[in-house]
N, C-alpha and C positions, 0 to 999 in steps of 0.2 A: 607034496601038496602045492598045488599052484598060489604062490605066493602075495599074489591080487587076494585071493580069496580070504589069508590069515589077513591083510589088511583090514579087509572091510567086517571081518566075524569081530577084529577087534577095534575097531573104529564104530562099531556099534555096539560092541560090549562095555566099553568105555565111555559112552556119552554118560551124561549125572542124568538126565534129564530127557522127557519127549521132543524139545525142544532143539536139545543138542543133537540127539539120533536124528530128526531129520534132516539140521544141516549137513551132518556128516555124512546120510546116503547123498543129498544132492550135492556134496565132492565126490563120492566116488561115482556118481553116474555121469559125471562131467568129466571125471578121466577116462569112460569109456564112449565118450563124443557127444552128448547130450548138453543138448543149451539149457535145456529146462524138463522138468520132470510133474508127473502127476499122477498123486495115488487114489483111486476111485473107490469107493465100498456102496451098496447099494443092500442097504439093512430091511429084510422081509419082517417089519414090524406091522404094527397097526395102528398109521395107515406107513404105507414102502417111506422111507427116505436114503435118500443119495448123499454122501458125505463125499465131498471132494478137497484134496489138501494139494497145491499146487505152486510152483514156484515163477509161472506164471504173473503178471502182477496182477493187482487185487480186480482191476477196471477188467481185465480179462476175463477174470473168473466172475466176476459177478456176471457180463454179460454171457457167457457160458452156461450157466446156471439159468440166466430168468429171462432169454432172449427164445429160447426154443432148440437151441443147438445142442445140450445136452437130453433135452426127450426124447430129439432125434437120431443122436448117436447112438449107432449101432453096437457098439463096443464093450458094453456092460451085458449087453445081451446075448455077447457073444460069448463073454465070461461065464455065464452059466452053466455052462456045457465045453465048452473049448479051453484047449489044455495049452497048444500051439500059439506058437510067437506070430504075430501077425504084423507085417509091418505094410505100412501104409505112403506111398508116393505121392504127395498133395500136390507136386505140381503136374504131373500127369494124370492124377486121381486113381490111381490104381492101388489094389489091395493083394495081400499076396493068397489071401482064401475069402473067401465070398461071405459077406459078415451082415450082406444089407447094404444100403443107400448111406454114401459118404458125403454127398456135394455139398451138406449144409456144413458138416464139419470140416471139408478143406474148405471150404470160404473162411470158415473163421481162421484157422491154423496158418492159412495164405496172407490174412489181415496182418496177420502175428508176426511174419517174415518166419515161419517153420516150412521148412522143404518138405520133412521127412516124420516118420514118428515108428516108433516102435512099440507096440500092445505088452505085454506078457501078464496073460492070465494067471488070477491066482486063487485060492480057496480061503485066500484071509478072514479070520472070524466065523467061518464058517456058513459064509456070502456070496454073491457074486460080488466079484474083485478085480482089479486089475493098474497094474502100473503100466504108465506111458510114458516111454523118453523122447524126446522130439530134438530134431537138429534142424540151425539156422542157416546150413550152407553144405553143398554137393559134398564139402570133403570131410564133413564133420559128420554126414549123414553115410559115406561111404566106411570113414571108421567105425562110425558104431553100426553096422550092417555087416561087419567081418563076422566068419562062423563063429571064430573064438570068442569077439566080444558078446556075440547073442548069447552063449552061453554064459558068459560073463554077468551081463544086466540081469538076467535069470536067477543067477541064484546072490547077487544084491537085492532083485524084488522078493528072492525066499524068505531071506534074513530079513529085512525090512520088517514086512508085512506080517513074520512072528512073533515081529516086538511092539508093534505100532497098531495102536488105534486112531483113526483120525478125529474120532471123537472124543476124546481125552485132549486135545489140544487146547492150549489156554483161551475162555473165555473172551469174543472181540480180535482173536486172529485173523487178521486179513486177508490171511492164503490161505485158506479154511472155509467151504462154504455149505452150507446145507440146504436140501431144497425143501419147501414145506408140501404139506399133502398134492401129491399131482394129480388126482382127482378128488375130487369133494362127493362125498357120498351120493345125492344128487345125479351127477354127471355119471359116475360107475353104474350106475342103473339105468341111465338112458344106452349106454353105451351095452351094458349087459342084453337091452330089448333091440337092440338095432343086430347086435349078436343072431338073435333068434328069428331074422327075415323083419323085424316090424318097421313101418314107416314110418314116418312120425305121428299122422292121427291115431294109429297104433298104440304108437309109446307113449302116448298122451294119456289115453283111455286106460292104460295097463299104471301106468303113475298118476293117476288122479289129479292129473294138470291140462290146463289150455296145451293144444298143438304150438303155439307160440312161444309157451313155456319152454314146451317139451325142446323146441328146435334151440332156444337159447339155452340147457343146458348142452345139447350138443355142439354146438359154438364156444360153449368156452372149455369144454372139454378138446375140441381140436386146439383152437388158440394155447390150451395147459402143454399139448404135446406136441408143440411145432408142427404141426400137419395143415396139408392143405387139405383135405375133403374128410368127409366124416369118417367116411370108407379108412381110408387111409393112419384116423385117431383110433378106429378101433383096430386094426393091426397093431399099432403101436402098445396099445393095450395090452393087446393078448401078447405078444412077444415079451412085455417087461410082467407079465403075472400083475396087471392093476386090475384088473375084473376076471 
């Protein structure tokens, strides 16, 4: 048995703690080239929330979180369904399978000084899921991009993400964030009538509100999902299942 892998079954069978388990996967995702890691879960409650636990610093993640960069990102949505490692080229923008629109998220990862990142999907919790390792220079992005290590970060995100909830993390952790309802009941029904071909005196008429209403829930329902036109909020929508 490849002998990485007894490290890390027991460098996380050995943490006391949630606390300890994650520092110990983010060493061993760091001996396979990764500057920084992040574990994503996007919980189909009621109403959706995103839990992101990140090593990242905290000013990162917040802006990540309440800037529009993660409504935008494609990558949770890609977890749904995708099984495949995807790894992602930020200084060139390219992606190795076609996931959707990345620009807003290499702008950010580029702010970050991240070259490189790597997806790998996962079915944690029984969610969509997914761990991301990212690298801060060509050669740290070329080691962790070797065949052996994909396979490698792979099954660290296995182990991981069968013992780790990132909601269980202690209360006020700073690398831990959560987003609150991304749409407000309101706006999922303007968006559900814009669905259905209506305009806005439409969606006014069918919501028992002013057309002005109507378009200001549609505005902030884009502004919730990084999106520039309305068109474009309600894709976003239907892709992450919010209406």
């Amino acid at each position: 048995m490849d002998t990485f892998l007894i490290d890390a079954i027991d460098a996380l069978d050995e943490s006391p703690d949630v606390t300890k388990m994650w520092d110990a996967a983010a060493v061993l995702f760091e001996r396979l080239g990764a500057d920084h890691m992040s574990f994503g879960v996007e919980f189909h409650d009621d109403p959706v929330e995103v839990v992101v636990h990140s090593t990242l610093p905290p000013d990162a993640l917040a802006e990540y979180m309440s800037e529009g960069v993660q409504a935008a990102d494609p990558w949770l949505g890609y977890c749904r369904a995708g099984v495949q490692t995807v790894h992602l080229d930020v200084t060139a923008r390219l992606v190795s399978r076609p996931i959707g629109s990345v620009d807003l998220l290499c702008d950010f990862l580029d702010g970050r000084g991240v070259r490189a990142a790597l997806l790998s999907p996962t079915g944690a919790l029984g969610h969509a899921a997914g761990v991301v390792t990212m690298a801060g220079s060509a050669d740290r992005a070329k080691a962790m991009l070797r065949a052996e290590t994909v396979v490698r970060v792979r099954l660290v995100t296995a182990l991981l993400t069968a013992r780790y909830d990132p909601r269980t993390a202690a209360a006020g952790e700073p690398h831990v964030h959560r987003s609150g309802p991304l749409l407000s009941p309101r706006e999922a029904e303007a968006l559900r009538w814009l669905a259905e071909g209506c305009q806005v005196q439409r969606i006014a008429e069918r919501m028992g509100v002013q057309p002005v209403t109507a378009a200001k829930f549609l505005a902030s329902a884009r502004r919730r999902l990084g999106a520039r036109t309305r068109e474009q909020a309600l894709a976003i929508a239907l892709v992450r299942g919010l209406i």
